[in-house]
C-alpha positions in Angstrom: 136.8 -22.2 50.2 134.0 -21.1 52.2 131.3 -23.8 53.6 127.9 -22.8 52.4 124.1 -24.3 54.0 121.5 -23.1 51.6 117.5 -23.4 52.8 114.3 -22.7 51.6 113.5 -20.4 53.9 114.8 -17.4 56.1 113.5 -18.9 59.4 115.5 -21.9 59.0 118.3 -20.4 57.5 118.6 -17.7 60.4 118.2 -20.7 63.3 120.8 -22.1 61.8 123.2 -19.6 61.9 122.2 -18.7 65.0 123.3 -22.3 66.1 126.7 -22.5 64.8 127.0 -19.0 66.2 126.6 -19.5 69.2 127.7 -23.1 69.9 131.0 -23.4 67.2 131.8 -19.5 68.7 131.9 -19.1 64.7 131.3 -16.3 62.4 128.6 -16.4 60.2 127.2 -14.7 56.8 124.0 -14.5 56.0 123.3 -14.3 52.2 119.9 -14.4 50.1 120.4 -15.4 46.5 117.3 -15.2 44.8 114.5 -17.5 46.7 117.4 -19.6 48.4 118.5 -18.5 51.9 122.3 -19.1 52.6 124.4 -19.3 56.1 128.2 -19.0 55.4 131.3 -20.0 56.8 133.9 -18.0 55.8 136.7 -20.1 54.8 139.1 -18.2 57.7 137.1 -19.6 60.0 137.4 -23.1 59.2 140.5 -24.1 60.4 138.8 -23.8 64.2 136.7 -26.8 63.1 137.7 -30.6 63.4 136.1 -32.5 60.3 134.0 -34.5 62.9 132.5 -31.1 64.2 132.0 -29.9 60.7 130.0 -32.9 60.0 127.7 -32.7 63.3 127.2 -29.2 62.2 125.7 -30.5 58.7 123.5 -32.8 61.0 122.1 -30.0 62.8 120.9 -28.3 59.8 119.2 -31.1 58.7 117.5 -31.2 61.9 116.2 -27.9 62.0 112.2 -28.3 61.1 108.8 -26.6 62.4 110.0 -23.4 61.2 107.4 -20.7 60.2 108.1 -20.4 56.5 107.8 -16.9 54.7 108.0 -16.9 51.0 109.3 -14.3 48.9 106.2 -12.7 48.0 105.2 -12.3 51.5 108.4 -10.6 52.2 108.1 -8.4 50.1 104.4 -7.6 50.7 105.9 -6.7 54.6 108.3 -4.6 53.3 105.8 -2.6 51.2 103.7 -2.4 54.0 106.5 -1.0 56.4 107.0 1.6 54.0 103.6 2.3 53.7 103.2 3.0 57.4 106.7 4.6 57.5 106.4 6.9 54.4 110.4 8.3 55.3 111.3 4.5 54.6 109.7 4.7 51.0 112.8 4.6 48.5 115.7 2.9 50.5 117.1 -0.3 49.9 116.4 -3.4 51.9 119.8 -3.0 53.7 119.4 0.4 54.7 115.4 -0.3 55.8 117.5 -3.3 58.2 120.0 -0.3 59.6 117.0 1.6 60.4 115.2 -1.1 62.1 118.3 -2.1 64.2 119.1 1.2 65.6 115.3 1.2 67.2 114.7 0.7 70.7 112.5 -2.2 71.9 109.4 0.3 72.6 109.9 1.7 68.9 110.3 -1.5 67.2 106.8 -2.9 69.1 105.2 -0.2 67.4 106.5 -0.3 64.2 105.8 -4.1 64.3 102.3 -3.4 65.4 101.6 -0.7 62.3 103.0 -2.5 60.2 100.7 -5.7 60.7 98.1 -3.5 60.2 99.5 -2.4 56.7 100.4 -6.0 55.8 97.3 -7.7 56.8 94.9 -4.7 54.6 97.1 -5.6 51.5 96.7 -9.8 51.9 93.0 -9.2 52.3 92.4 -7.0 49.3 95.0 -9.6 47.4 93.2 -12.3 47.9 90.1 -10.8 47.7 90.9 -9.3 44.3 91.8 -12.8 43.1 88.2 -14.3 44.2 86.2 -11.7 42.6 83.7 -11.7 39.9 83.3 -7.9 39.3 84.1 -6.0 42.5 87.7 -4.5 43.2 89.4 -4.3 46.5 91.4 -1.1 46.9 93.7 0.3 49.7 91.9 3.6 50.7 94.3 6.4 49.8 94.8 8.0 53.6 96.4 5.5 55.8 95.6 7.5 58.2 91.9 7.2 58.0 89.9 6.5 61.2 86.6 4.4 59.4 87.7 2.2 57.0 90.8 0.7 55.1 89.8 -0.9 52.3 87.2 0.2 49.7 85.1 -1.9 47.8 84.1 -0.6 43.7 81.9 -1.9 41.3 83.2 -2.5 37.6 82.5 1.1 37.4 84.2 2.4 40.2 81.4 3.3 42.3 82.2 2.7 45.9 79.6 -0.3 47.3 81.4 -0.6 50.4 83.7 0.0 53.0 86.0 -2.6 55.1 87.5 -2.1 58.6 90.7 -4.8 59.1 91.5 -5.3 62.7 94.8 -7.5 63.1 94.2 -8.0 67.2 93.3 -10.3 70.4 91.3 -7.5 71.6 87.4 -7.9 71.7 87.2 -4.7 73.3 89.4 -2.7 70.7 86.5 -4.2 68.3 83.8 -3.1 69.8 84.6 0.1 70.2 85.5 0.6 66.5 82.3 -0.5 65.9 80.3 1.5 68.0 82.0 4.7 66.9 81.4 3.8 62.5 78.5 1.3 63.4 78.3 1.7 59.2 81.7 0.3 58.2 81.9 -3.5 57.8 85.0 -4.9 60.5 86.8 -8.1 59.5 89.3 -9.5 62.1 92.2 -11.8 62.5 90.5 -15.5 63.9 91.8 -15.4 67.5 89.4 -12.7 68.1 86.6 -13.3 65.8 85.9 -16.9 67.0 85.1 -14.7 70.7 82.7 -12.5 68.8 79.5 -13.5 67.3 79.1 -10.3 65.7 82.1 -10.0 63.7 83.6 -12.1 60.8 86.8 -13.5 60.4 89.2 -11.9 57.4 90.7 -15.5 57.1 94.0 -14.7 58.6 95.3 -14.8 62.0 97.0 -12.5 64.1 100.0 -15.1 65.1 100.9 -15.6 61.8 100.8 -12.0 60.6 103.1 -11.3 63.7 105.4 -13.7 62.6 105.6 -12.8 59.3 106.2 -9.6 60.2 108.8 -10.2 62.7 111.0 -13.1 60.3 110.9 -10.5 57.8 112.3 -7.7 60.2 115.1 -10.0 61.3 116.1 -10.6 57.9 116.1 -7.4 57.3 118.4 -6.8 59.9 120.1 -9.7 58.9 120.6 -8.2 55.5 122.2 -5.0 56.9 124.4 -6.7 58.9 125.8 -8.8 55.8 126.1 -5.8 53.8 128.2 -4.2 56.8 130.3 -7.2 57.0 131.2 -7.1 53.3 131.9 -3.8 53.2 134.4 -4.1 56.1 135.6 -7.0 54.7 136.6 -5.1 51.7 137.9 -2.8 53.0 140.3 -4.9 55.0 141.5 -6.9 52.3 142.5 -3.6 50.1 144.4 -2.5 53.2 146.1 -5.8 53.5 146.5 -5.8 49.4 148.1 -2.5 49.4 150.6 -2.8 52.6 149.1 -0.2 54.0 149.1 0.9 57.9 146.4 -1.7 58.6 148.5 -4.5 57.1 152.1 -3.4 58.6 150.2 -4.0 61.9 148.6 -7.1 61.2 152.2 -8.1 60.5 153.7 -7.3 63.4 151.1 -8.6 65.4 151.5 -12.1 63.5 155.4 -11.8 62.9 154.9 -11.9 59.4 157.6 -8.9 59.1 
């Protein structure tokens, strides 16, 4: 039977494994049932382990705290706002969005990262600004691309009343010169930035913790690929072995089972 760890959140759930990984030398599967987040031991694996080791490997997950928690619906947000910034990612499934992320160099994953907190931090503000208002509406503006603003403000007619400029950045400068090129559109930055700048205001989230929402969501990503790939091969190992075919009359003779 295979040994299970189940956590409330990927960031723990991925140190973990990560752990045992590394210092067991064991495989791991990572799994994500629902809002649970599983590591896995698959039961071929366990007869590496004495009991006592198994047991100090339980005490290490209950160790594992000061994790940056990312729930479900933030998750998701990110990967709506990858595919919003990467339209050719629009329609594939988590595991292949993970494939596609892990094939990208450093360089190209940087800027993907940086787009997409862009993306991800338009869509929290007009979330939660939508849940505060009395009348007005928050909407996405319909070209990403666009150089002035990125979120438009309607009355409860749909008039446009204003426009909204999110800057997810540690860069005063990059500010500034936003705003003397649209000097009309409203900017609202992340807090590391805004508490330099007198003349902006704050959108209520910081930049750190859109990063790493961004990034724990691109590792599990990655991490779901990699389960998928796993499974697959899996599979496809154990019909081989099931059907005595050339994989299994090796595995035999290598083992001296024939």
């Amino acid at each position: 039977m295979s040994l299970e760890f189940g956590f409330s959140c990927f960031g723990d759930a991925n140190k973990f494994g990560k752990n045992i990984s590394s210092n067991l030398k064991a495989t791991t599967v990572y799994e994500r049932r629902g809002s649970k987040h599983f590591i896995v031991i698959p039961e071929k694996n366990q007869n590496m382990f004495a009991a006592s080791t198994l047991i100090v490997s339980i005490a290490v997950a209950s160790l594992v705290s000061g994790s940056h928690h990312l729930t479900d619906e933030k998750f998701n947000l990110v990967v709506e706002a990858l595919q919003r910034a990467n339209p050719s990612l629009e329609g594939l499934s988590e595991p292949e969005i993970g494939s596609y992320l892990s094939e990208l160099s450093s360089e190209q994953l940087c800027g993907v990262v940086s787009n997409t907190k862009g993306v991800y931090h338009e869509m929290l503000y007009v979330e939660g600004f939508n849940a505060e208002s009395l009348g007005n509406e928050a909407i996405l503006h319909s070209d990403f691309n666009n150089p002035g603003a990125d979120v438009i403000i309607t009355d409860g007619s749909g008039n446009v009343v204003q426009e909204v400029q999110l800057k997810a950045t540690d860069s005063a400068s990059y500010i500034s010169e936003h705003l003397d090129k649209y000097p009309e559109v409203e900017v609202l930055a992340t807090e590391e930035v805004t508490a330099r700048m007198s003349n902006v205001e704050s959108s209520g989230f910081s930049n750190e913790e859109l990063t790493n929402d961004v990034v724990i969501s691109f590792d599990e990503l990655e991490s779901i690929s990699s389960t998928v790939t796993e499974e697959v091969s899996s599979s496809l190992i154990s019909d081989e072995i099931t059907g005595f075919g050339p994989l299994s009359i090796i595995t035999g003779l290598l083992f001296g089972i024939f």
